[in-house]
Chimera marker file (.cmm) of the C-alpha trace (Angstrom):
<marker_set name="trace">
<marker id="1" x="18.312" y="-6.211" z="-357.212" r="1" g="1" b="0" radius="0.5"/>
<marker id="2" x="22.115" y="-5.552" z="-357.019" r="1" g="1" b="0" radius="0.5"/>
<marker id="3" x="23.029" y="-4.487" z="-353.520" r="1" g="1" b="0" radius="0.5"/>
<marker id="4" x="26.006" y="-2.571" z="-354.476" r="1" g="1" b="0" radius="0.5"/>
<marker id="5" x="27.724" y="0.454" z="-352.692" r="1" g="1" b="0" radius="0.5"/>
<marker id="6" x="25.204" y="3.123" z="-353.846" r="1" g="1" b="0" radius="0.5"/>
<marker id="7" x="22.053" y="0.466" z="-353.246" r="1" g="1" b="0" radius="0.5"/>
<marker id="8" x="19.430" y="2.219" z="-351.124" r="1" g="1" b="0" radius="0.5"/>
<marker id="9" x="18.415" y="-0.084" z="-348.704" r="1" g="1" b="0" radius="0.5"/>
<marker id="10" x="17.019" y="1.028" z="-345.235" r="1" g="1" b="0" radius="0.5"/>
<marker id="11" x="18.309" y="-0.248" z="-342.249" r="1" g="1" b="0" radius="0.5"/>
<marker id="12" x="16.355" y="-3.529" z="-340.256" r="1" g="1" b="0" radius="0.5"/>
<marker id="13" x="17.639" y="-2.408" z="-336.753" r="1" g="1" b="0" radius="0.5"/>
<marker id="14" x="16.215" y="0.241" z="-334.807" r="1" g="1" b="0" radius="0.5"/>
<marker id="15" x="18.764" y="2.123" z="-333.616" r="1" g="1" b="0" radius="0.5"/>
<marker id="16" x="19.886" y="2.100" z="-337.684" r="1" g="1" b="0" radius="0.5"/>
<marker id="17" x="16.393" y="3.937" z="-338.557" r="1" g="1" b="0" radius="0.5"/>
<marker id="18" x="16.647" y="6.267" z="-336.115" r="1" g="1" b="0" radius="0.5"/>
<marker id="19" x="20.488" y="7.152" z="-337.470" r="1" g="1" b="0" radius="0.5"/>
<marker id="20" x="18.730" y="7.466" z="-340.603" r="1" g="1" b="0" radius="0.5"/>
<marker id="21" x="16.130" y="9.770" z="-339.604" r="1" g="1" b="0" radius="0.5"/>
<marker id="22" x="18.592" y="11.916" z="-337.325" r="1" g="1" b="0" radius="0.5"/>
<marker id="23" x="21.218" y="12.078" z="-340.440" r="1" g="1" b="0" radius="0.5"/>
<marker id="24" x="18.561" y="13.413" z="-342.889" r="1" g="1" b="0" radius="0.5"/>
<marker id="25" x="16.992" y="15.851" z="-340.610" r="1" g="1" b="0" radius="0.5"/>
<marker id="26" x="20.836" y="17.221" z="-339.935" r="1" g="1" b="0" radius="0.5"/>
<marker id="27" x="21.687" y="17.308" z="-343.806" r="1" g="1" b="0" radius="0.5"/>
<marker id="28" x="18.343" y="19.043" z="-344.029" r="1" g="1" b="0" radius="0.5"/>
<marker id="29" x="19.793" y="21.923" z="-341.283" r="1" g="1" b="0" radius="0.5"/>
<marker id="30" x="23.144" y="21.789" z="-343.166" r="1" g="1" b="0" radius="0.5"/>
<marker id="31" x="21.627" y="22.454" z="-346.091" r="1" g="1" b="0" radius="0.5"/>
<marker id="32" x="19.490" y="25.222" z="-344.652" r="1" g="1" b="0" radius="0.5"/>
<marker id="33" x="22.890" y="27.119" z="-343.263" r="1" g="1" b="0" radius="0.5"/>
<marker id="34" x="24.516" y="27.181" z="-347.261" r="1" g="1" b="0" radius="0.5"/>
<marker id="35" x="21.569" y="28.392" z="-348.582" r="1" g="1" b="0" radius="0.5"/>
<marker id="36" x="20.945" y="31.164" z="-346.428" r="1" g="1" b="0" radius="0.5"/>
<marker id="37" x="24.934" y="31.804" z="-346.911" r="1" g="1" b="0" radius="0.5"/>
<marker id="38" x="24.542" y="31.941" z="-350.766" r="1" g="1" b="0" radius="0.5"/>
<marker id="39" x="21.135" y="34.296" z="-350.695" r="1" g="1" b="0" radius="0.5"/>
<marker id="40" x="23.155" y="36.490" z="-348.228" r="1" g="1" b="0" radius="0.5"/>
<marker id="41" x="25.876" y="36.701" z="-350.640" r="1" g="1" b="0" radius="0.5"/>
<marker id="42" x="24.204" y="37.682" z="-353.193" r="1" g="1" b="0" radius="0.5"/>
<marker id="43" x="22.312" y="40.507" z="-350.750" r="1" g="1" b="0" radius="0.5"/>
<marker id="44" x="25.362" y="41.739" z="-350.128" r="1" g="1" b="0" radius="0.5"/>
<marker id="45" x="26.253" y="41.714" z="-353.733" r="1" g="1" b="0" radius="0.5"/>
<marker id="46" x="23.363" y="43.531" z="-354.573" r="1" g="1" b="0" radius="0.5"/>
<marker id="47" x="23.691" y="46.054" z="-351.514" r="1" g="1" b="0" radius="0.5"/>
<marker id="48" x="27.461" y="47.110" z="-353.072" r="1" g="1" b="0" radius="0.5"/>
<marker id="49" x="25.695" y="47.462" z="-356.625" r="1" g="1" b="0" radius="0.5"/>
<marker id="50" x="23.379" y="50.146" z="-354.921" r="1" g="1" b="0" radius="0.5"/>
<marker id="51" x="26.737" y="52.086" z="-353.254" r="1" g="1" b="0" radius="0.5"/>
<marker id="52" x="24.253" y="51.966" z="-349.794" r="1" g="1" b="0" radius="0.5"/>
<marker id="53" x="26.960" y="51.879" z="-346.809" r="1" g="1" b="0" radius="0.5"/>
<marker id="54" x="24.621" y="51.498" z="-344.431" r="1" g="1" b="0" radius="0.5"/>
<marker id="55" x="23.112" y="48.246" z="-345.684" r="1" g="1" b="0" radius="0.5"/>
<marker id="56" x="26.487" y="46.939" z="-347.245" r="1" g="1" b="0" radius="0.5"/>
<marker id="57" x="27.244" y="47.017" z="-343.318" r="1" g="1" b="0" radius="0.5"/>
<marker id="58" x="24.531" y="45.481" z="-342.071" r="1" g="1" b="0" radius="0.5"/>
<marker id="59" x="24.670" y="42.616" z="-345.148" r="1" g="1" b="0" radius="0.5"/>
<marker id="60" x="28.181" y="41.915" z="-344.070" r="1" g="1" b="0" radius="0.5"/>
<marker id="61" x="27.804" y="41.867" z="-340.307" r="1" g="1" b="0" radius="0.5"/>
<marker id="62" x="24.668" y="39.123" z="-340.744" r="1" g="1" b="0" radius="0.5"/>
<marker id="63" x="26.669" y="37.425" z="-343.976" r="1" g="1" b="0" radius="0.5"/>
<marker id="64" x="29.960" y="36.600" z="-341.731" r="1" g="1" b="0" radius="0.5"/>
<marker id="65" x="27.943" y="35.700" z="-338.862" r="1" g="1" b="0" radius="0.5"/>
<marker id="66" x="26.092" y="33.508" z="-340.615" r="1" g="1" b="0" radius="0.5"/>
<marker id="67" x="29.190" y="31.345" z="-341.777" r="1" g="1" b="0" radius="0.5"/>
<marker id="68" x="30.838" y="31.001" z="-338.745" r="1" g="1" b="0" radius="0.5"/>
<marker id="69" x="27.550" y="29.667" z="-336.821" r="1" g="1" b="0" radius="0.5"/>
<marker id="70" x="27.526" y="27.641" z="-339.944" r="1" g="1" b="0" radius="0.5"/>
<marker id="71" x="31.342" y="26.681" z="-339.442" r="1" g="1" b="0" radius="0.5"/>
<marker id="72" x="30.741" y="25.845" z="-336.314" r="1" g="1" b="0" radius="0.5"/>
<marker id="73" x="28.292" y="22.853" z="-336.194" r="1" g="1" b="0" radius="0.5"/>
<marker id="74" x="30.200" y="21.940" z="-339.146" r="1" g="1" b="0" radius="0.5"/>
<marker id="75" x="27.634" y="22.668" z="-342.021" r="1" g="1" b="0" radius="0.5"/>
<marker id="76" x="30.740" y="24.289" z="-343.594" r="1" g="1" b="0" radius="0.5"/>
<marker id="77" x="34.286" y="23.773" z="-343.762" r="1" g="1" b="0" radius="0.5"/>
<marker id="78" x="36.531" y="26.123" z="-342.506" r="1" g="1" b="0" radius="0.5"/>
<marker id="79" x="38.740" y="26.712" z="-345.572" r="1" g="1" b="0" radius="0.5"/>
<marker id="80" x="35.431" y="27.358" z="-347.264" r="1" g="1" b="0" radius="0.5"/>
<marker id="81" x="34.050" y="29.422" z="-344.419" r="1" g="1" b="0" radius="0.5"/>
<marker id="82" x="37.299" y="31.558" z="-344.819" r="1" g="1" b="0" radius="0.5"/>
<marker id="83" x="37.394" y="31.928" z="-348.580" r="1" g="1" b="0" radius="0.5"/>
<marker id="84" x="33.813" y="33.125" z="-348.269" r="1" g="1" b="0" radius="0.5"/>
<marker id="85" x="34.747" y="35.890" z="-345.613" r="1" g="1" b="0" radius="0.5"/>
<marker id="86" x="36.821" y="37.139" z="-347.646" r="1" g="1" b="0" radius="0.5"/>
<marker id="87" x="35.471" y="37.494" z="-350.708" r="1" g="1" b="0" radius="0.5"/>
<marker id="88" x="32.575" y="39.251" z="-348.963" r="1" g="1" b="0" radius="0.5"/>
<marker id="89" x="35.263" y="41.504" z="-347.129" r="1" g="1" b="0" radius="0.5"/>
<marker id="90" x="37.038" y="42.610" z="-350.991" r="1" g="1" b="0" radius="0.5"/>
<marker id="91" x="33.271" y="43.347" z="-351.906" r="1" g="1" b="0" radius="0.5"/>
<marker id="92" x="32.367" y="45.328" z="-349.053" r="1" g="1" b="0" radius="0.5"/>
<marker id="93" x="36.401" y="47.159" z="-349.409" r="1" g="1" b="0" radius="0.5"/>
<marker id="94" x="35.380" y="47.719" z="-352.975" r="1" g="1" b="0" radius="0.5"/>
<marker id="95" x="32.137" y="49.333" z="-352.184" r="1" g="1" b="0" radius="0.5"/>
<marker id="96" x="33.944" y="52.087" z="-350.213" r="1" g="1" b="0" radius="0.5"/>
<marker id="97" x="33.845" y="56.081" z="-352.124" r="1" g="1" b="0" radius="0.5"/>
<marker id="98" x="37.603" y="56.994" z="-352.539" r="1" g="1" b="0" radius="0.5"/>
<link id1="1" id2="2" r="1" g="1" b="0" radius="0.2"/>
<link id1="2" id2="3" r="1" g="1" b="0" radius="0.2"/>
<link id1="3" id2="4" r="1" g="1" b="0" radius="0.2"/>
<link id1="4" id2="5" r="1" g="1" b="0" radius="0.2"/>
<link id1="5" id2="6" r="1" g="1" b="0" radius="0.2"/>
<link id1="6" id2="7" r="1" g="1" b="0" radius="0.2"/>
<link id1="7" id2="8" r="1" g="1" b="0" radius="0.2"/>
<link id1="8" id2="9" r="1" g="1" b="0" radius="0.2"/>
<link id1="9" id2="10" r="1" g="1" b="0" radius="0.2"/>
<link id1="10" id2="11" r="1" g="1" b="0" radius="0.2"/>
<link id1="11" id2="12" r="1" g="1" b="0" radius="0.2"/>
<link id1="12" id2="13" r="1" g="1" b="0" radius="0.2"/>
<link id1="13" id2="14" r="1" g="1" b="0" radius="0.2"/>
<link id1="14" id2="15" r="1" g="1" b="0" radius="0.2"/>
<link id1="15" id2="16" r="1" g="1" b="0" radius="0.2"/>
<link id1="16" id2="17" r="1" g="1" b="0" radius="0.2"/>
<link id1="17" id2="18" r="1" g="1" b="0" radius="0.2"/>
<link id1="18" id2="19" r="1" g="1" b="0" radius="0.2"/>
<link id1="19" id2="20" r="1" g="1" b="0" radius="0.2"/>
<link id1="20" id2="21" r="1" g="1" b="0" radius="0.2"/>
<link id1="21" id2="22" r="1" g="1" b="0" radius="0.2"/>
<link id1="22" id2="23" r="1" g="1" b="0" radius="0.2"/>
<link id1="23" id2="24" r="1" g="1" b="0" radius="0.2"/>
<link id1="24" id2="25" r="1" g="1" b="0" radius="0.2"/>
<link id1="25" id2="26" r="1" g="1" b="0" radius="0.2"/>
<link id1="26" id2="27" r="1" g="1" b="0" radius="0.2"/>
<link id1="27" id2="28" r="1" g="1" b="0" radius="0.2"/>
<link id1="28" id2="29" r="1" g="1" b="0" radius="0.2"/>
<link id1="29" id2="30" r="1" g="1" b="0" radius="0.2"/>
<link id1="30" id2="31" r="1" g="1" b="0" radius="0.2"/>
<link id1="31" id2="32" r="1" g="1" b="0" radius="0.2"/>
<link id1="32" id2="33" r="1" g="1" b="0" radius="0.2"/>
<link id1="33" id2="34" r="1" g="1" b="0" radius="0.2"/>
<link id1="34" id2="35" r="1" g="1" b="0" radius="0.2"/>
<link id1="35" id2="36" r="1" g="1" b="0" radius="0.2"/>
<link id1="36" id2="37" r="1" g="1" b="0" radius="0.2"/>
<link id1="37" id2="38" r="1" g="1" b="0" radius="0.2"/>
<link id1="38" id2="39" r="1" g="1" b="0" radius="0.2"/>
<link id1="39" id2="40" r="1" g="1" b="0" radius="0.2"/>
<link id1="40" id2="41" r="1" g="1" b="0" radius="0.2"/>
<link id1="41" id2="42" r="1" g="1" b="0" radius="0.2"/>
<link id1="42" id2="43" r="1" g="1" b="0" radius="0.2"/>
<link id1="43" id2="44" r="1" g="1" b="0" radius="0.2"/>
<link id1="44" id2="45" r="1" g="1" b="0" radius="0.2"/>
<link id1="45" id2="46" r="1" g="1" b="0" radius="0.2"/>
<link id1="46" id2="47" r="1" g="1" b="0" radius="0.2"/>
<link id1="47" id2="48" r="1" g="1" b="0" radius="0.2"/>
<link id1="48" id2="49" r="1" g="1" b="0" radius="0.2"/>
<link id1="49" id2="50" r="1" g="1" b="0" radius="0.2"/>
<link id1="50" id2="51" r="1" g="1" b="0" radius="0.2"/>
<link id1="51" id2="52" r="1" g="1" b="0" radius="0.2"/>
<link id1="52" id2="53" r="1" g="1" b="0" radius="0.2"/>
<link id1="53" id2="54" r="1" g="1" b="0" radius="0.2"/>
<link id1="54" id2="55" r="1" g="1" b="0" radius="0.2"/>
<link id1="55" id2="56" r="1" g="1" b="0" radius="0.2"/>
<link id1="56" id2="57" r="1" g="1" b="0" radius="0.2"/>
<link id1="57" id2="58" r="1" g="1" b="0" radius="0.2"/>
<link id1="58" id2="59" r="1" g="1" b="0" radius="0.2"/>
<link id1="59" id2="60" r="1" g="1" b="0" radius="0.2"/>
<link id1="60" id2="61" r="1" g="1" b="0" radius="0.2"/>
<link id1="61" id2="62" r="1" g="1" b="0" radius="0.2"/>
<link id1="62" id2="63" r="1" g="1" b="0" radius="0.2"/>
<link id1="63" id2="64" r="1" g="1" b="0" radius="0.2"/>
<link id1="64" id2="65" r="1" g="1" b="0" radius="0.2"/>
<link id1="65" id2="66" r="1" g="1" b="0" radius="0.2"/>
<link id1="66" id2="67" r="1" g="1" b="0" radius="0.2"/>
<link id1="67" id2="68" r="1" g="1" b="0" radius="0.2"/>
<link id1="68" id2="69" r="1" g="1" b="0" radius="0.2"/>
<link id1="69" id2="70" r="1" g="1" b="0" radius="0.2"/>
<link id1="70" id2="71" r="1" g="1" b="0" radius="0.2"/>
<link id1="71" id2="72" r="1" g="1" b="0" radius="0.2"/>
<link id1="72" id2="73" r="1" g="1" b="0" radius="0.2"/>
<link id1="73" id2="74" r="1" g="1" b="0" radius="0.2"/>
<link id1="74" id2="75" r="1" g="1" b="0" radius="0.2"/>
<link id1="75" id2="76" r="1" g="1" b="0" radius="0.2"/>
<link id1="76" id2="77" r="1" g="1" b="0" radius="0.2"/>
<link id1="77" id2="78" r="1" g="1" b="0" radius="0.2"/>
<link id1="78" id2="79" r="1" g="1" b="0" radius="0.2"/>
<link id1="79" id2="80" r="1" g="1" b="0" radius="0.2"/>
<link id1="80" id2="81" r="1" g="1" b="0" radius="0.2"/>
<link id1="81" id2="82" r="1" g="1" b="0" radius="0.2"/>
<link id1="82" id2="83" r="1" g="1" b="0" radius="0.2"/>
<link id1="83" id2="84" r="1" g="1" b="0" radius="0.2"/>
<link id1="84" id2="85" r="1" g="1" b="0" radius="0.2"/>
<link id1="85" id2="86" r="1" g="1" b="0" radius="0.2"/>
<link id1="86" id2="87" r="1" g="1" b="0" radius="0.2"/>
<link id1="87" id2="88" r="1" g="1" b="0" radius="0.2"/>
<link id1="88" id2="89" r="1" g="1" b="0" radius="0.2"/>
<link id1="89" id2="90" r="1" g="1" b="0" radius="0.2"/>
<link id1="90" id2="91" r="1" g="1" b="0" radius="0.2"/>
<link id1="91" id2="92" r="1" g="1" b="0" radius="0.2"/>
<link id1="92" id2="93" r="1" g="1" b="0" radius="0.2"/>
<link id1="93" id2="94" r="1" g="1" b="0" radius="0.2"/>
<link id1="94" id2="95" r="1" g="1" b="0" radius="0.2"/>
<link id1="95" id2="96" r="1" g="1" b="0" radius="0.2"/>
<link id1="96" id2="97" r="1" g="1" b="0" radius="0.2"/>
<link id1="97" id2="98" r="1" g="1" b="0" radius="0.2"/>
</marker_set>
């Protein structure tokens, strides 16, 4: 079997499996955080389609604090973590009654 760049082999050290095991569990977490980003998006989303302040608030406050605890144990970059903040801040701006 080729054992080329993008071979799967598991590590024959110790330490190595462990690394392995602690790298999927915190892709696993990582992966967690931008999910629960995207569904709380689209909450949001949804809470601006219904014109409710109240829960466009609430959607918002959990939706931005969401991405920066993401951010910050770096399941997110920042850039992204920004562009997302403010796309949910022209939602929530265009939710507002004249």
């Amino acid at each position: 079997m080729a054992g080329g760049p993008g071979a799967l082999r598991m590590a024959n050290i110790k330490q190595q499996k462990k690394r392995v095991g602690i790298a999927m569990r915190q892709r696993q977490e990582n992966l967690r955080y931008r999910s629960t980003v995207k569904t709380l998006a689209k909450r949001l989303e949804a809470a601006v389609a219904d014109r409710d302040e109240q829960m466009v608030a609430a959607e918002h406050r959990e939706l931005v604090r969401t991405i920066d605890r993401a951010t910050a144990r770096g399941a997110m970059h920042k850039n992204t973590a920004a562009r997302k903040k403010s796309q949910a801040a022209r939602a929530v701006s265009a939710a507002k009654p004249e």
